[in-house]
Legacy VTK file of the C-alpha trace (Angstrom):
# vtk DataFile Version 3.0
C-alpha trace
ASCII
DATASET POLYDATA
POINTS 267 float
80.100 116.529 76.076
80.244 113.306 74.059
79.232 109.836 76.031
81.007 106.982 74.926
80.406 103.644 73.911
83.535 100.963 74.799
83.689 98.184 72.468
86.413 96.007 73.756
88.173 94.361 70.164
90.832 92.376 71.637
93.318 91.922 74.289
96.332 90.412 73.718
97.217 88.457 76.577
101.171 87.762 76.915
101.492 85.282 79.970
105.604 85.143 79.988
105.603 83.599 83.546
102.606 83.048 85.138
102.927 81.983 88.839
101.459 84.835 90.785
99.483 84.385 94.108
96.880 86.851 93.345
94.480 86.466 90.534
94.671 89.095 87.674
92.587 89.933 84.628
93.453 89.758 81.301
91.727 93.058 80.133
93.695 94.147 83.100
92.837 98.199 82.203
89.241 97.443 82.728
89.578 96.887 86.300
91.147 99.969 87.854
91.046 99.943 91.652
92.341 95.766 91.340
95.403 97.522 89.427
96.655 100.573 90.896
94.609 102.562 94.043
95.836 105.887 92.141
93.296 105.066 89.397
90.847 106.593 91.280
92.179 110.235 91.106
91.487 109.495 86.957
87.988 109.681 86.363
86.467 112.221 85.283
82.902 111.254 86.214
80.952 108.994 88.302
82.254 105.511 86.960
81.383 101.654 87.845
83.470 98.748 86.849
83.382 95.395 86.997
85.086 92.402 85.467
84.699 88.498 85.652
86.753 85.725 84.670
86.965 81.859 84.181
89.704 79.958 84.134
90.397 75.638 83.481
86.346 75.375 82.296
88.123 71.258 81.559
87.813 71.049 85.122
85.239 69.926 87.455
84.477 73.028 89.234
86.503 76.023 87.291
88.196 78.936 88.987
86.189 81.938 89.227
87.379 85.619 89.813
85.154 88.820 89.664
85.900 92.261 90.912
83.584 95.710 90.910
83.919 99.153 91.613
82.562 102.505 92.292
84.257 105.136 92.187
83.373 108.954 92.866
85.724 111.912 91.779
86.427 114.849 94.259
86.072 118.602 92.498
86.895 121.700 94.715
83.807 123.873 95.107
83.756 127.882 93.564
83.670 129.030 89.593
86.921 126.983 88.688
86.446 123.169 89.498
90.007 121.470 89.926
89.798 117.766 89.853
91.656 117.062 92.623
91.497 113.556 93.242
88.948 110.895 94.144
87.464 108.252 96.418
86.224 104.519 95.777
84.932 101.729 96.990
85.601 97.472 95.578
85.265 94.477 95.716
86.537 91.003 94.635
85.828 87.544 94.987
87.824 84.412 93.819
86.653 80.649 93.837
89.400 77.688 93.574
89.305 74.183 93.907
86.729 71.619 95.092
87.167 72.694 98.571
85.694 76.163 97.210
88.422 77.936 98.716
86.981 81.381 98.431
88.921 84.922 98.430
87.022 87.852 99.346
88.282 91.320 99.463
86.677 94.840 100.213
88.810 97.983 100.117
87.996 101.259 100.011
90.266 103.978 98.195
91.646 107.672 98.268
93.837 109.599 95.821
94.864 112.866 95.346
96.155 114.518 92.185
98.526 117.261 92.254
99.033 119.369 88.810
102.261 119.500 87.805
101.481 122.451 84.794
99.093 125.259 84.932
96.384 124.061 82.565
96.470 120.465 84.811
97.725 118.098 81.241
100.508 116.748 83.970
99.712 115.550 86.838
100.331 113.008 89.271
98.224 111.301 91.219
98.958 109.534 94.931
96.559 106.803 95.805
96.203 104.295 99.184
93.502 101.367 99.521
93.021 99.819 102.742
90.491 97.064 103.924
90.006 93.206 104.603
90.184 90.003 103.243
88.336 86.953 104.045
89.785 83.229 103.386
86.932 80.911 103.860
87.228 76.662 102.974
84.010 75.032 102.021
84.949 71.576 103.921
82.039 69.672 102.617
84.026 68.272 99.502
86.991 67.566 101.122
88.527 64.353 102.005
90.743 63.417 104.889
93.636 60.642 105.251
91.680 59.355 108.578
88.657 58.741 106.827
89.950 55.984 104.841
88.842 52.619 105.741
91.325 49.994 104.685
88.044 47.535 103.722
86.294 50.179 100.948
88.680 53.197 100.617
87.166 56.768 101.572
84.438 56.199 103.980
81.726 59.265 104.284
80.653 57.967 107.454
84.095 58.768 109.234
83.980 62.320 110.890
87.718 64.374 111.094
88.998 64.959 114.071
91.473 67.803 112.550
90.637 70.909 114.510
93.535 73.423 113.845
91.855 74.437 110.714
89.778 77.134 110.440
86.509 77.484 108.433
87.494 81.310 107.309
90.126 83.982 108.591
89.738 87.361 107.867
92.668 90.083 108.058
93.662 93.900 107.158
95.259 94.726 104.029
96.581 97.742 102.436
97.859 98.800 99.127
99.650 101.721 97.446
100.242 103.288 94.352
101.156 106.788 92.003
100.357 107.379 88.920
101.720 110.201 86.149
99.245 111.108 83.290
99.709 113.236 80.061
96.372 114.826 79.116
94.681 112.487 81.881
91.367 114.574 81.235
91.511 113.068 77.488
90.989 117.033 75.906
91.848 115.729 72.653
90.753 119.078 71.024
94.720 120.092 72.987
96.935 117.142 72.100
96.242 113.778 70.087
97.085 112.065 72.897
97.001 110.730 76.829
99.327 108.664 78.024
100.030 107.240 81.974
102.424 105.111 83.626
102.300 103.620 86.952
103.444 101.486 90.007
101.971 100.256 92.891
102.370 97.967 95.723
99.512 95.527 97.288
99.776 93.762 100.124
102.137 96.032 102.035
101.748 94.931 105.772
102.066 91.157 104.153
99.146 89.928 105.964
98.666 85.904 107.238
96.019 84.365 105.386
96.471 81.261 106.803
93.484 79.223 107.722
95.710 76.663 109.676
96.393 77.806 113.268
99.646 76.240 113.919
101.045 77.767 110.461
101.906 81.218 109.072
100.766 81.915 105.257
101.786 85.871 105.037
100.695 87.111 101.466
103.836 88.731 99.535
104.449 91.921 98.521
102.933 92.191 94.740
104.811 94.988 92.840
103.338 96.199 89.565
104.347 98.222 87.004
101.862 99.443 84.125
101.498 101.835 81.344
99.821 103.113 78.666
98.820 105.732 75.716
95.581 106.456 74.160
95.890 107.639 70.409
93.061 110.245 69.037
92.714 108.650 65.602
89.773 110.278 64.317
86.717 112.394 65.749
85.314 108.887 66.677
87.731 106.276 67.208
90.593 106.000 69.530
93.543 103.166 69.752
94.773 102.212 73.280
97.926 99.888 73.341
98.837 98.483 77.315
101.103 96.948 79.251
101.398 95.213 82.529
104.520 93.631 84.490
103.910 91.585 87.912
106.531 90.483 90.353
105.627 88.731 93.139
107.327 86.008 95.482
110.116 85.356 92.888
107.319 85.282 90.176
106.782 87.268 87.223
104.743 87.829 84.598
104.336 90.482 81.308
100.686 91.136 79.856
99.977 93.075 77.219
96.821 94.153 75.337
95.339 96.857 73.199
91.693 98.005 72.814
89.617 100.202 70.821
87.460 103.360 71.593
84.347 104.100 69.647
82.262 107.331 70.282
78.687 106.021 69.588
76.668 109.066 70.896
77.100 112.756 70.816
75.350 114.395 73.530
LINES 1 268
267 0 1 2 3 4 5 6 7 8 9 10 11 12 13 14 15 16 17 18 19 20 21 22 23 24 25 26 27 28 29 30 31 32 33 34 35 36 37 38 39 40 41 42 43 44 45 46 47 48 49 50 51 52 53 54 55 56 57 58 59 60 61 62 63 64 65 66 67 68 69 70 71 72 73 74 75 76 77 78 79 80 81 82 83 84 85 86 87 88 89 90 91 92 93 94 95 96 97 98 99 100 101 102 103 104 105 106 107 108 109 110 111 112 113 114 115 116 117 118 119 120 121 122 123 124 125 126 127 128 129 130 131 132 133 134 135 136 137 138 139 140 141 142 143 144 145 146 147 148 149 150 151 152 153 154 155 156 157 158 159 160 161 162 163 164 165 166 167 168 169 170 171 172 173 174 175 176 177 178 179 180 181 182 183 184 185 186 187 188 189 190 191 192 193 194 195 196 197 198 199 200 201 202 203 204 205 206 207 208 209 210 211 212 213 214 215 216 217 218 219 220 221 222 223 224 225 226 227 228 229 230 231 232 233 234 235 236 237 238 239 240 241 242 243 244 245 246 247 248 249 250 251 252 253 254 255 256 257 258 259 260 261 262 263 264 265 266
C-alpha cells in the first residue's frame, strides 16, 4: 500500500455571495465531517483532520474558526472485509467580535454505505451527526448604554443592571447528509478516476441559540450541495478540482477550489 503525502497547491476561493450564518472553510474538502456527515462512510483508514482559519487580521481582535476530527471506518469481520460505513467524532470552535462571542460545537457521526455494483466502485453512503452547541459572550469588553455618564462618556465604574442575557446557552443539533462515489476506494489500478457528489442538511431541528431570554434566535436550515473528481495523472500525482454551493436564510454562496496529490512514500 502506498502512504501519501498531501501538499495542498492552491484553492481557489469563489465567494459569489457571502452572507452565511455558519462559518465555512475555504479548503472546504479538507474538513469532512464540517461538510457533509456522509464523509465518514469514505475513509478508508483511520483518519484525523483538522483545519483553522483567520479572517479581518485589520481588526482588533480577528475572527477565528477551527474544526477537528476523528474518524474510524467500520469493516465487517470474516475473509472478505466490506467497508461498510463509519463512525466519527468533531469538533469546532469559532471566535467573533470583542465580546468574544464564542461558538462551540461537538457532534458525533454515523454512516453507512450501501454498494450499488458487485465489486463496491458505486456506492452510496447515508450519514447523520447529532450533538450540541454552546453560545457563550465574554461580557468583560462590552459596553452598555447605562453606563454612560453624561460628565466623561463610558464610565467603568457603572455596573449593568441587564439581566435577561445569558453568559452561554447550550442546545441539540443535528445534521444530515448522502453521498454517491465512483471508485470511492481510489483503486486507480481499475479506473483513472473517483469522483463524488453530495448534499446535506445542518441544522435540521433549527435550534435557538439565543443568549437573550426574552428573544428567539433559531439557527436556519443550511443546505449544501458539493462535488468533486479526482484525476489519476501519473503513478504519483493526482489533480482534484471542487466545488461547493451554500444556501442558507436567503443567502448563498459558490466556492470552488482545486488541489494536488503527491505520493511521497511507497510503503
Amino acid at each position: 500500500r502506498i502512504i501519501k503525502g498531501v501538499i495542498l497547491v492552491f484553492s481557489l476561493s469563489m465567494a459569489l455571495v457571502s452572507k452565511g450564518q455558519d462559518a465555512d472553510f475555504s479548503q472546504f474538502y479538507a474538513a469532512g465531517l464540517y461538510l457533509n456527515p456522509a464523509l465518514v462512510g469514505s475513509e478508508q483508514e483511520t483518519t484525523f483532520k483538522s483545519s483553522f482559519r483567520t479572517q479581518w487580521r485589520s481588526i482588533t481582535i480577528p475572527y477565528v474558526t477551527s474544526q477537528m476530527s476523528l474518524i474510524k471506518p467500520l469493516y465487517s469481520s470474516g475473509i472478505k472485509k466490506n467497508h461498510y460505513g463509519g463512525v466519527g467524532l468533531s469538533f469546532y470552535n469559532d471566535k467573533a467580535g470583542d465580546g468574544n462571542l464564542k461558538t462551540l460545537g461537538v457532534m458525533a457521526s454515523g454512516a453507512y454505505n450501501l454498494s450499488l455494483s458487485a465489486l463496491g466502485y458505486h456506492f452510496i453512503s447515508f450519514g447523520l451527526q447529532g450533538g450540541f452547541v454552546q453560545k457563550q459572550l465574554d461580557f468583560t469588553n462590552l459596553e452598555w448604554g447605562e453606563q454612560f455618564n453624561p460628565y466623561i462618556g463610558f464610565d467603568p465604574s457603572i455596573s449593568p443592571t441587564s439581566t435577561n442575557i445569558l453568559p452561554r446557552s447550550i442546545v441539540p443539533d443535528a445534521n444530515a447528509g448522502i453521498m454517491y462515489y465512483y471508485n470511492g476506494g481510489k483503486n486507480y489500478l481499475y479506473k483513472g478516476i473517483s469522483a463524488y457528489s453530495g448534499v446535506a442538511v445542518y441544522h435540521l431541528m433549527e435550534p435557538d441559540e439565543s443568549i437573550v431570554t426574552s428573544i428567539q434566535s433559531r439557527s436556519p436550515r443550511l443546505y449544501k450541495y458539493h462535488g468533486g473528481i479526482e484525476v489519476h495523472v501519473t503513478q504519483k500525482l493526482n489533480i482534484s478540482p471542487n466545488v461547493l454551493f451554500l444556501y442558507q436564510g436567503q443567502n448563498d454562496q459558490f466556492n470552488g477550489g482545486v488541489y494536488l496529490t503527491y505520493q511521497m512514500i511507497d510503503k
